[in-house]
Structure formats: structure tokens, C-alpha cells
N, C-alpha and C positions, 0 to 999 in steps of 0.2 A: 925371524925372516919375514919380508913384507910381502903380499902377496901383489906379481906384478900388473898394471890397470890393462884388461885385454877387452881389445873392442871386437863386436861380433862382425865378421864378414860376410855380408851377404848384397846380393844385384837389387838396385833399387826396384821401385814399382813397375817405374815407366821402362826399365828394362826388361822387364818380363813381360810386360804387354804389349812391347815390340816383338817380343822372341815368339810370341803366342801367337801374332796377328800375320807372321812371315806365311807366304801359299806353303801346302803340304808338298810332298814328294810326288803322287799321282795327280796334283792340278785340278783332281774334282773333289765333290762330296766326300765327305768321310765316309772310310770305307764300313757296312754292317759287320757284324761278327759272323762267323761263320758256323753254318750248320752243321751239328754234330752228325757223325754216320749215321744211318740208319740202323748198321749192323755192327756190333760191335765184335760175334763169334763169341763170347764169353758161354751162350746156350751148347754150340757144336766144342767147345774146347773140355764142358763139364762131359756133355756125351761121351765124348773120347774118352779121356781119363776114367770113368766107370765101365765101361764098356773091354778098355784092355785091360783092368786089374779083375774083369769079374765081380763086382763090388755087388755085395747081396745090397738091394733095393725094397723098398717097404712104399708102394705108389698110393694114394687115396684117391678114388673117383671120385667126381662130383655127386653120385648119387651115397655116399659112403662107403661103397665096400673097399676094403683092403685087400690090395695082393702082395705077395712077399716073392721076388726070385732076382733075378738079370736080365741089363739092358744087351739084347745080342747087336739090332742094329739099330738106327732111326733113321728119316729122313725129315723134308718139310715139315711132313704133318701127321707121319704116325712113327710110335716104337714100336718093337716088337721084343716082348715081356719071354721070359725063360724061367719058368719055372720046374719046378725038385716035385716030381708025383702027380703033378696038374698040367693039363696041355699047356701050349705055349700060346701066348696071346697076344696078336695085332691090337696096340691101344692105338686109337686118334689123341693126340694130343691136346686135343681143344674139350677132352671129357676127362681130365686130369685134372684133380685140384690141387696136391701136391704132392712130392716125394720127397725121401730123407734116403740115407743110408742105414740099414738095416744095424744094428749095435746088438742084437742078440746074439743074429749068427757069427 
């Protein structure tokens, strides 16, 4: 069986550099992209989600010490830490280095 001779279809040059050169839909400049939110809530969504399951928390300060308990609340700029045998502690947020989920208890 022969195989039959198939021509490629496609819009010539000068078509496409007409279709290119037609004015936009809004008449000016192209438009920039657009600025991502500032805020995306992904920080207030992990809060939540630890916060109702009680999820034991293991925080590191900037200076290193380690604490281990629960986030009860936070706001803007501070948590406030729940800890098992040890007062409960207002952190600033901005003297956090980081946190994980506690995997012992």
C-alpha cells in the first residue's frame, strides 16, 4: 500500500503578520501582568488547622532554645505557646526561627 503524498497546511507568513499587526481589544499598550496578592492566608490556614487538632508543636527561637507544647491562639504578630508543666508563653513572631510538628509525642 502507498503511502498517500499529504501537504502540510499551515497560514502563510504574511498572514500571520497581518493577524499580529491587527490593534488589541483594549486600543492601548499591552496590558502588564498582574500583581500577585500580597496575602495569600496559607500562614492563617496552617494556624487554624494546628491550632483545632491541638497538634503538639516543637518552636526554635532565634536565640536556640527549644520549646515543645500548642498553638492556643495567634494573631498579626504574636502566638501564644501552651505548654504540659511549664507556664504558657506569649511568642512574637518575628523571634521564631522555626517550627515543625512535634513526631514524638
Amino acid at each position: 500500500m502507498e503511502s498517500a503524498n499529504r501537504k502540510l497546511i499551515r497560514p502563510s507568513f504574511n498572514e500571520m503578520k497581518d493577524k499580529n499587526d491587527t490593534p488589541r481589544k483594549s486600543g492601548g499598550p499591552p496590558q502588564k501582568r498582574q500583581i500577585p496578592p500580597d496575602q495569600t492566608n496559607a500562614e492563617n490556614f496552617y494556624y487554624v488547622k494546628q491550632m483545632q487538632s491541638k497538634t503538639p508543636m516543637v518552636i526554635t527561637l532565634k536565640d536556640g532554645e527549644v520549646l515543645k507544647g500548642y498553638i492556643e491562639w495567634y494573631d498579626r504578630s504574636c502566638l501564644k505557646f501552651n505548654r504540659d508543666g511549664e507556664p504558657n508563653l506569649l511568642l512574637y513572631k518575628s523571634n521564631i526561627k522555626y517550627m515543625f510538628k512535634d513526631e514524638e509525642a
